[in-house]
N, C-alpha and C positions, 0 to 999 in steps of 0.2 A: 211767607218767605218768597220771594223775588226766583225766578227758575236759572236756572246754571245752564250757559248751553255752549261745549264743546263740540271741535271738527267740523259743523256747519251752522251757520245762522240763521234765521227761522223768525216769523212771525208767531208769536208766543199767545194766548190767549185773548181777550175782549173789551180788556178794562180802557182803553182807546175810545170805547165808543160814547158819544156823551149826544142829550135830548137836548136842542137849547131853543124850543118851542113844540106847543103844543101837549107837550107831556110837563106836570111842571114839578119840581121836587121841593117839597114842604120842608124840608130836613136836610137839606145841603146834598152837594153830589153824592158823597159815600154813601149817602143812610138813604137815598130812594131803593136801594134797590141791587141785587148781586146777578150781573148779568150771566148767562150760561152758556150761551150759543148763542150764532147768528149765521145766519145764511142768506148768500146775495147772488141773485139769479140777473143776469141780462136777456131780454129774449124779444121775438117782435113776431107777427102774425107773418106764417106764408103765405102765397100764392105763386102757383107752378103755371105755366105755359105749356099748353099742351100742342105737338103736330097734330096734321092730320092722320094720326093714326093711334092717339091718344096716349102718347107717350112723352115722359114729361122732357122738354126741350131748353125748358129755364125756370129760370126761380126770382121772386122777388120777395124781399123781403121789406117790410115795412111797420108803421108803428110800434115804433121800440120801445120798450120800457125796461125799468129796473122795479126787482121787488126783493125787497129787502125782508126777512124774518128775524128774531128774534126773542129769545126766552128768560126771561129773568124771573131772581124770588126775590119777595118784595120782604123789605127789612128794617132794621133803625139797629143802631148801635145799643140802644138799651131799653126803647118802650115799647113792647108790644103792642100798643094802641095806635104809636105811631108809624108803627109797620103796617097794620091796617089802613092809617089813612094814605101811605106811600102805593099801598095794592089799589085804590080806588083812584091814586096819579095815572097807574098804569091802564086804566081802562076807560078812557074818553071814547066818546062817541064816532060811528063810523063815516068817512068824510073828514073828519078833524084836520087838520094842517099840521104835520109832522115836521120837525127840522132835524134834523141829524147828522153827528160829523163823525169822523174815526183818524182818530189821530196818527193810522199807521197807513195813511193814502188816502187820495179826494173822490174817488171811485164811486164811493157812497154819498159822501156827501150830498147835502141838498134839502130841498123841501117836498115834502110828499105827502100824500095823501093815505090815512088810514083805513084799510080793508077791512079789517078785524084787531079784536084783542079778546083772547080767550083765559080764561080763570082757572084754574085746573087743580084743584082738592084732592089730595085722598088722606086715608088714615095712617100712612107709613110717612110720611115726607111732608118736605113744604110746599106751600102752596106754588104754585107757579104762574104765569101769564105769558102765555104766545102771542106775539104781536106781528101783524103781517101789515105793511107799507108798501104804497105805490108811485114812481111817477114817469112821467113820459119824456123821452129824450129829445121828441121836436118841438113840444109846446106846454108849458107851465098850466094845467086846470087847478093849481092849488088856491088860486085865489075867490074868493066866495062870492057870488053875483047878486046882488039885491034889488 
């Protein structure tokens, strides 16, 4: 069921978010995969300026990047086998070339580079897989050098 939202308007959940390289879905968009969360961080490395009295006097900020997270459980509308093979979509190797869009702003969007993808088992629940992305806002390293 689609969510009702009275008195104020609101970014609603994640189904907006769609993989359209790198990750690839065996079984069409709905059946890769039931996203959960996602979390998107901007951030870049300090460095302060110190007087001579060692107090800090300025700030620069540089090499920015965005890192995107993400958790979904991997699914199929009716085969369990091929929920299996949609959990092994989600777990390409680290480095991979991620594309990724969200259909509720272009903030995200982009190509990036895979940190991690984590698997996550137990015996009350479904499986799940954390995925961490990265990339850099002055200069594209997504492309592979041979």
């Amino acid at each position: 069921m689609a969510e009702t939202q009275s008195g104020l308007a609101v970014v609603w959940g994640v189904q907006g978010i769609t993989f359209t390289a790198g990750i690839t879905d065996p079984g069409g968009a709905s059946a890769l995969g039931q996203k959960q969360s996602l979390t998107f961080t901007r951030a870049s490395k300090v460095a302060y300026v110190a007087n001579d009295l060692g107090e800090s006097v300025g700030r620069v900020d540089f090499d920015a990047n965005k890192v995107t997270r993400l958790t979904v459980i991997p699914s199929h509308a009716t085969a369990k086998a091929t929920a299996k093979t949609n959990m092994d979509s989600y777990l390409p190797a680290p480095g991979t070339k991620i594309t990724i869009a969200d259909a509720d702003g272009a903030v995200i969007d982009g190509d990036y580079k895979l940190n991690s993808a984590t698997l996550n088992k137990t015996n009350n629940g479904p499986a799940t897989i954390d995925i961490e992305i990265e990339k850099f806002d002055a200069n594209d390293i997504t492309t592979v050098i041979s």
